[in-house]
C-alpha positions as CSV (number, residue, x, y, z in Angstrom):
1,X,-11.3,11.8,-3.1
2,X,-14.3,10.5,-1.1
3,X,-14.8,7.4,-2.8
4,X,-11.1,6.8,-1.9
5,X,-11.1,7.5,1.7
6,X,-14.0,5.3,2.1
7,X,-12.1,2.3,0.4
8,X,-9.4,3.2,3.2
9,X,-12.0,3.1,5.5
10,X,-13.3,-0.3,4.8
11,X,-10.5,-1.8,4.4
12,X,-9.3,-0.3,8.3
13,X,-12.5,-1.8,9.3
14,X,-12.2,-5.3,7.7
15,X,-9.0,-6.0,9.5
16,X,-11.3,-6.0,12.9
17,X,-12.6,-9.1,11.7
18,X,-9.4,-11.0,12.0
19,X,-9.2,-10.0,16.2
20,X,-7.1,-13.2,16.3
21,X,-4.5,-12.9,13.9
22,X,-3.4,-9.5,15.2
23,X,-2.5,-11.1,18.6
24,X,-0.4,-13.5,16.4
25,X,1.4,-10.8,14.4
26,X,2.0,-8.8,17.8
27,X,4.1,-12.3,19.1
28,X,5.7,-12.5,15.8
29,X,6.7,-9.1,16.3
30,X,8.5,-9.8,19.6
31,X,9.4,-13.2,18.2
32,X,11.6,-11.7,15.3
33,X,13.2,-9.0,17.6
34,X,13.9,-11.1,20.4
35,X,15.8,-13.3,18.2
36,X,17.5,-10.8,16.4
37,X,18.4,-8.7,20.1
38,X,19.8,-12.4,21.3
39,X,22.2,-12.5,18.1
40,X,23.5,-9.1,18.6
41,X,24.0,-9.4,22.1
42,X,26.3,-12.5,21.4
43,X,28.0,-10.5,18.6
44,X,28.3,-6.9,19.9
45,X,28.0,-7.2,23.8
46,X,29.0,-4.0,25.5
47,X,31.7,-3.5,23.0
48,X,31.0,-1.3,19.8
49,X,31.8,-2.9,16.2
50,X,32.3,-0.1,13.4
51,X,30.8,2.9,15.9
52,X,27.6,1.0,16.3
53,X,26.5,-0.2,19.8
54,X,24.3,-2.4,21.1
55,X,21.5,-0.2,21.9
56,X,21.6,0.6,18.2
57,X,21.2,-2.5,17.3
58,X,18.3,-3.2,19.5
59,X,16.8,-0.1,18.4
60,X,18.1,-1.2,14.5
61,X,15.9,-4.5,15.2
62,X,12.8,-2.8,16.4
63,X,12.7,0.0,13.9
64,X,13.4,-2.4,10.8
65,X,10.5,-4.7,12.5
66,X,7.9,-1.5,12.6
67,X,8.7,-0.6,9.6
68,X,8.3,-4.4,7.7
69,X,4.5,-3.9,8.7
70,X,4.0,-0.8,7.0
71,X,5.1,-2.3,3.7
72,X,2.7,-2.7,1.0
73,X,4.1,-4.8,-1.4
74,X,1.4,-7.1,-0.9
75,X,-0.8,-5.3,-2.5
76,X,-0.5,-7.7,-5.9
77,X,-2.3,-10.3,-3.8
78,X,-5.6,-8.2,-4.3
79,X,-5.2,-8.2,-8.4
80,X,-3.8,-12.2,-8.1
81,X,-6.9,-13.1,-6.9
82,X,-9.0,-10.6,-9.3
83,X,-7.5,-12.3,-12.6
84,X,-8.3,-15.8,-11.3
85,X,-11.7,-14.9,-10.7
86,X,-12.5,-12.5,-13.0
87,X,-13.7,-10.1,-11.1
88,X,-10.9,-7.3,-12.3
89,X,-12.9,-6.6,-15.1
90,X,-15.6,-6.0,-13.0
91,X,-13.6,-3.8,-11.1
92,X,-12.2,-1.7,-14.1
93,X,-15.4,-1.2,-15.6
94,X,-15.8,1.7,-12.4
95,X,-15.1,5.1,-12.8
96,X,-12.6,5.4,-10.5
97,X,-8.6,5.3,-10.7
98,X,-7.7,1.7,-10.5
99,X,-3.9,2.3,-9.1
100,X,-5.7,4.7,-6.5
101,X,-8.2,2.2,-5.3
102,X,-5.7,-0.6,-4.6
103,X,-3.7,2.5,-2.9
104,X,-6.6,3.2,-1.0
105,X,-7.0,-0.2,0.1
106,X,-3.9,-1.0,1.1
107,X,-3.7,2.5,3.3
108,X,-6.1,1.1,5.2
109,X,-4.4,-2.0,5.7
110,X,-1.3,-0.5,6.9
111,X,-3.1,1.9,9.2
112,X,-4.5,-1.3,10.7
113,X,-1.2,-2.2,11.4
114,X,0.2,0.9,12.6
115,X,-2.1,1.0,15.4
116,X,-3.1,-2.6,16.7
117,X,0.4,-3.9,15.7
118,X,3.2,-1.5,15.6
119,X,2.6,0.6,18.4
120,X,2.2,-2.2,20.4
121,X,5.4,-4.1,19.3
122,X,7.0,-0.8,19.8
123,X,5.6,-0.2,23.6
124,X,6.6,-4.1,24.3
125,X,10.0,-4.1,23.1
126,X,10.8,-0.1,24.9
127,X,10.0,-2.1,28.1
128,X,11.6,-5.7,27.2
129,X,15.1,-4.0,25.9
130,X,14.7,-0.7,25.9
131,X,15.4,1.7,22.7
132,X,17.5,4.8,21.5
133,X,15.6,7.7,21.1
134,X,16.0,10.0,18.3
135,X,17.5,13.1,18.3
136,X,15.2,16.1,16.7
137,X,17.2,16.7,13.5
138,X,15.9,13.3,12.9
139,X,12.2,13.5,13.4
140,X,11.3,15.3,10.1
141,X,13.5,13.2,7.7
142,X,12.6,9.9,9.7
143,X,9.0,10.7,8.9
144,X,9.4,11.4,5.4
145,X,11.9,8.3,4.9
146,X,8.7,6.0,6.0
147,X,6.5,7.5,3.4
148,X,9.1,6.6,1.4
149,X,9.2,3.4,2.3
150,X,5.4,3.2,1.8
151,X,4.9,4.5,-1.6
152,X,8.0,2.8,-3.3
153,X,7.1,-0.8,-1.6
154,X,3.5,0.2,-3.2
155,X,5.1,0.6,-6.2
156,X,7.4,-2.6,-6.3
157,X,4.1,-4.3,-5.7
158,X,2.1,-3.0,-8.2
159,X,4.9,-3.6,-10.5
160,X,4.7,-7.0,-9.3
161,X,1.0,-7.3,-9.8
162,X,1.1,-5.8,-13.6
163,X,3.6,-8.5,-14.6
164,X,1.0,-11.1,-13.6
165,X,-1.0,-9.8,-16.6
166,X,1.3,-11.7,-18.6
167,X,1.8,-14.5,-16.4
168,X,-1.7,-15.1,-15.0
169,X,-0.1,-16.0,-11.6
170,X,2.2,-14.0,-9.0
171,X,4.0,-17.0,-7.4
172,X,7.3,-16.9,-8.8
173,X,7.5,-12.9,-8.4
174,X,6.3,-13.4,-4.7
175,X,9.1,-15.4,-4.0
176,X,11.5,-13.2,-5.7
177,X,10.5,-9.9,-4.6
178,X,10.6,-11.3,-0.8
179,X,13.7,-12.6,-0.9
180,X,15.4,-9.8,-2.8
181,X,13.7,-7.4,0.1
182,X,15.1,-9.7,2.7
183,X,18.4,-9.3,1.5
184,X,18.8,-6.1,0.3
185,X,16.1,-4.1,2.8
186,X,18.4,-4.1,5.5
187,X,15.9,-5.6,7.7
188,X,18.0,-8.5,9.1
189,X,21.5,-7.3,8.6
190,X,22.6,-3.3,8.6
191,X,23.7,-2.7,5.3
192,X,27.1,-1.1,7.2
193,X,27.9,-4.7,7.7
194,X,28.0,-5.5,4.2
195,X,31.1,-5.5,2.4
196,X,31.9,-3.1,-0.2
197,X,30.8,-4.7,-3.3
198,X,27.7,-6.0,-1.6
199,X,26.9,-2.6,0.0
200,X,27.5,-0.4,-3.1
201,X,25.3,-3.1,-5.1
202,X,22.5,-2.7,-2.3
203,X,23.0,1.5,-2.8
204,X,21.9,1.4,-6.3
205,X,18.6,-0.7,-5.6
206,X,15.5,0.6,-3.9
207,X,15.5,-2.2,-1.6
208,X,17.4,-0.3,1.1
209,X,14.5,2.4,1.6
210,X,12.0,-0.6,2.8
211,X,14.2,-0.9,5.6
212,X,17.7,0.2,6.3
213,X,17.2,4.0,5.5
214,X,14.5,4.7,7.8
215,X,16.6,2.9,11.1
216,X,19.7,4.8,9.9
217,X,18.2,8.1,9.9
218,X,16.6,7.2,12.8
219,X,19.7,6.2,14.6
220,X,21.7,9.5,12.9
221,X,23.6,7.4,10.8
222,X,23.1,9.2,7.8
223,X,25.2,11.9,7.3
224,X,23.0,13.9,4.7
225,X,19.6,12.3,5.3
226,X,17.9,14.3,2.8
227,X,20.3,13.9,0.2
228,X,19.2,9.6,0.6
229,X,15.4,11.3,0.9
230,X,15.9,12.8,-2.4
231,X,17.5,9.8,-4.1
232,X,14.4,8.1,-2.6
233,X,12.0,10.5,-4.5
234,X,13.8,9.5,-8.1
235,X,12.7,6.4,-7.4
236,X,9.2,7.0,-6.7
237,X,9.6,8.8,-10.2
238,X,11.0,6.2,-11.9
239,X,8.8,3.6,-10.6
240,X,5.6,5.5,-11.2
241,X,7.0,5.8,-15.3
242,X,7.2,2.0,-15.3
243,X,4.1,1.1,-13.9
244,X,2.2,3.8,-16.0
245,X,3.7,2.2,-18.9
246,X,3.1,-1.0,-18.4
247,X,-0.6,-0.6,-17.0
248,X,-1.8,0.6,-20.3
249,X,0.0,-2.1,-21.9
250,X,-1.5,-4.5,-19.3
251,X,-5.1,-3.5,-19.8
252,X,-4.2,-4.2,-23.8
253,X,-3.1,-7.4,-23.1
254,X,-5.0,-8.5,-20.2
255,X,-6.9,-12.0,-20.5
256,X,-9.7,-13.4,-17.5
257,X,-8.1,-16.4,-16.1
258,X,-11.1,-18.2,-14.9
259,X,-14.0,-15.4,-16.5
């Protein structure tokens, strides 16, 4: 577990080399909900539309924001790169967990995020627009919906990143799994603005726990949070069956681009 926490570690500490770039995903931050607050202002107003206010939907805009940089679906970046290089045979030769090292990795990354980016973008936009707070029923599931949203966008990633085995490049699937996550997160529109066809499509994907799931349980939407929590967990379970089976399938198959 060591060796793990210290990947985690390094990684945490190789984001402070990029000082710069965290000022720029801060503004993009406040970019992306400023917009966002603009359009539901012009929509909403101080009127309500289906039960949900305004101040929801300021909160909605922050929330979804937050919760976009603790994603880790980028994570097939990391093995991209390694099987143009050749240096993922290098890295498999280790004795360590190969999944648990790029989960490592990626921890570290997000806890970057969480504290020079999130909580910053959250403390700006409380005083720029102001949020809803949430009530105490809410903490506990709220929390558990963002590991959620961690571990299955890890998974959708890694998934991502063993079908490159095949395909010796993750272009295609990048562009894909982003817009399919767009869409279908809930992170631009509320999936309670969808209309039925859409929204029932959307309830049967695990899109919605990347983005819309967390807000709604924040907001007290959600009429039986854990109920959607444990839905949530059969996905995790589901996932982690495909990617087993197709990682030992991948390391049969897999062929050095470049090595």
């Amino acid at each position: 577990m060591k060796v793990y926490i210290a990947f985690c570690n390094k990684s945490f500490i190789r984001g402070l080399s990029y000082r710069s770039e965290v000022w720029l995903r801060i503004l993009g931050n406040m970019v992306l909900i400023f917009i966002q607050v603009s359009i539901w202002k012009s929509l909403i107003g101080n009127s309500e539309s289906n039960g949900i206010t305004l101040l929801n939907m300021i909160t909605y805009s922050v929330i979804t924001t937050s919760v976009m940089n603790l994603l880790m679906t980028r994570v097939f970046l990391s093995i991209d790169h390694k099987l143009k290089s050749g240096d993922i045979s290098t890295d498999l030769q280790k004795p360590i967990s190969y999944p648990l090292y790029l989960f490592a990795e990626q921890l570290g990354v997000v806890g970057f995020q969480v504290v020079f980016t999130t909580i910053p973008s959250i403390c700006i936009s409380i005083l720029l627009f102001g949020i809803q707070y949430p009530d105490a029923p809410n903490i506990v599931p709220f929390i558990i919906s963002l590991l959620l949203a961690m571990i299955i966008s890890y998974l959708l990633g890694y998934l991502i990143a063993l079908i490159s085995f095949w395909f010796l490049t993750t272009f295609a699937l990048n562009w894909t799994i982003t817009a399919l996550i767009s869409i279908f997160s809930g992170s631009l529109i509320p999936l309670w603005f969808f209309n039925p066809f859409w929204a029932n499509l959307t309830s049967t994907l695990p899109f919605q726990y990347l983005g819309f799931v967390p807000s709604a349980i924040y907001l007290g939407k959600v009429e039986h949070p854990y109920y959607i929590i444990l839905e949530g967990v059969g996905w995790v379970i589901g996932l982690l069956l495909i990617v087993n089976l197709l990682w030992w399938r991948a390391i049969k198959r897999l062929v050095i681009q470049g090595g």
